[in-house]
N, C-alpha and C positions, 0 to 999 in steps of 0.2 A: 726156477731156482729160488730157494729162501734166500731170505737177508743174510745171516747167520753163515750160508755157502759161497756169497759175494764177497763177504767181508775174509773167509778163508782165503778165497781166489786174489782178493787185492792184496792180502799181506805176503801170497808166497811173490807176487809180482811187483810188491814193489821190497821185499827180502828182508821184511818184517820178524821177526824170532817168532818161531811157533808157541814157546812161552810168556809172549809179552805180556796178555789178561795176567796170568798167575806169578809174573816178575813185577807187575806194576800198582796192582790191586783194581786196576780200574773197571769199573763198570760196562757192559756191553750197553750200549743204548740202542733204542728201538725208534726207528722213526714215525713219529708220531703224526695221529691223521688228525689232527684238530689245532692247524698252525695259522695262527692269523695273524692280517698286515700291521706294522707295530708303527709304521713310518719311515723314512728314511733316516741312513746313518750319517757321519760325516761327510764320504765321500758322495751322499747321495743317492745309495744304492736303496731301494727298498726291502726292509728288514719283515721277519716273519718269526714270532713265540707262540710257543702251546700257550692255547683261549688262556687256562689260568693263570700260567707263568706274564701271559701280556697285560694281563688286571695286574696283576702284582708291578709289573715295573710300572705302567701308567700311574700307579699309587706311591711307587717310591720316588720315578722322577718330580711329580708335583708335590710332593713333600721337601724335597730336597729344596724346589723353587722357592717355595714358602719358607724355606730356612735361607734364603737369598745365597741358594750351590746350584752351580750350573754343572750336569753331568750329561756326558755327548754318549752317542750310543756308537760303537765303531763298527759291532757288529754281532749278530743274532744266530739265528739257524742255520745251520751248511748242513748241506747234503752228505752222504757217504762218499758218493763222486766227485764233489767237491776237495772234501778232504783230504784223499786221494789223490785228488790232481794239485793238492797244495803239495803233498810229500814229493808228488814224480816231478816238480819242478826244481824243488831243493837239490834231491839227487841228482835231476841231470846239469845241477849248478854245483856239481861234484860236491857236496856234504856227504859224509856218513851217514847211514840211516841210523846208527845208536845214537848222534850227536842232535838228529833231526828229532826226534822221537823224546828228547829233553824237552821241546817246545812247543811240538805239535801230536798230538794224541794220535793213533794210528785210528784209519777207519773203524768205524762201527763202535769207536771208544772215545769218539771225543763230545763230550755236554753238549756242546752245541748242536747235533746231531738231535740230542735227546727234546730240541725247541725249549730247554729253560735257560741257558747261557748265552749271558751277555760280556760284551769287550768293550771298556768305557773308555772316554779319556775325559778334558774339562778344558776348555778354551788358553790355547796359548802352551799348548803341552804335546807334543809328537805323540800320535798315538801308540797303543804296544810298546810301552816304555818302563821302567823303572822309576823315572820322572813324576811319573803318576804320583808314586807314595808321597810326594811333596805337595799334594794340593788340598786345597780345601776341600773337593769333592771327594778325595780318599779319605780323608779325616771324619767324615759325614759320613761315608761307606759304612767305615768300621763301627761308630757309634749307632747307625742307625738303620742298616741294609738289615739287620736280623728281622727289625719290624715290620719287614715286607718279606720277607722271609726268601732272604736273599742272603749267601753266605760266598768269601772269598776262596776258591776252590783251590787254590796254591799258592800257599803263605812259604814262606821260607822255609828250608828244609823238611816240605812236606814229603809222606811216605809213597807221593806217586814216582817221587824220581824228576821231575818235571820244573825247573825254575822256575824261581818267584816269578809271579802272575798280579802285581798290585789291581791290575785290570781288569780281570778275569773275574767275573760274579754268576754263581749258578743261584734259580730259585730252588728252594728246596721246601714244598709244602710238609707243615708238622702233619703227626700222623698221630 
């Protein structure tokens, strides 16, 4: 079975809109075969970026140090079955799948998938927060994440539908 047929199969299962790609703009991601270990996150878990996306953050977190900003990694690549089993938790913790889908990308569509997305936070801040936009690390982000060619994937009122993500950083190599 293709990627592409799994990711059909999870959304009728977990009751996903068959329209979601073309209601939300988002990008199909491909899981990518050149994922390497980046380190652990906060919780300890050990994290995994595509080869280039993991140069680029090793380049932006030591830059950020050398600007004396401490930025924590919360977390990296998920799998399609991951992401999945992050939705079928919500639901059977009775949310809405339209209300779930503001915050977590459906299978086969979330950046993280794709090994370039990261979930930050900075010492002394709950991570997956709004909070975030108060720190020095986020103020550092925004002037400085392009030069690693990292951009903040849902700024407020963006066109995916998806709330503010002060957290949320995909690398997006120029082309």
């Amino acid at each position: 079975m293709t990627e592409s047929n799994v990711i059909v199969d999870q959304h009728q299962r977990l009751g996903i809109p068959s329209d979601y790609a073309a209601r939300t703009g988002l990008v199909q991601q491909q899981t990518p075969d050149d994922l390497v270990d980046i380190g652990v996150d906060v919780f300890d878990r050990p994290q995994r970026l595509r080869m280039e996306a993991a140069n680029a953050w090793t380049g932006l977190v030591e830059a950020a140090s050398l600007d004396g900003v401490t930025v924590q990694l919360v977390s990296a690549y998920r799998s399609l079955e991951y992401q999945a089993d992050l939705i079928q938790r919500k639901v059977e913790s009775g949310e809405s799948i339209s209300e779930i889908l503001t915050r977590i990308a459906a299978p086969g569509y979330s950046e993280h998938q794709g090994g370039c997305a990261v979930d930050v936070t900075s010492p002394g801040i709950d991570p997956l927060t709004e909070l975030f936009e108060e720190t020095q690390a986020f103020r550092w982000l925004v002037a400085s994440a392009v030069d690693h060619q990292f951009v903040l994937s849902y700024p407020r009122s963006n066109a995916y539908g998806v709330v503010y993500e002060p957290w949320h950083w995909c690398y997006r190599p120029i082309e």
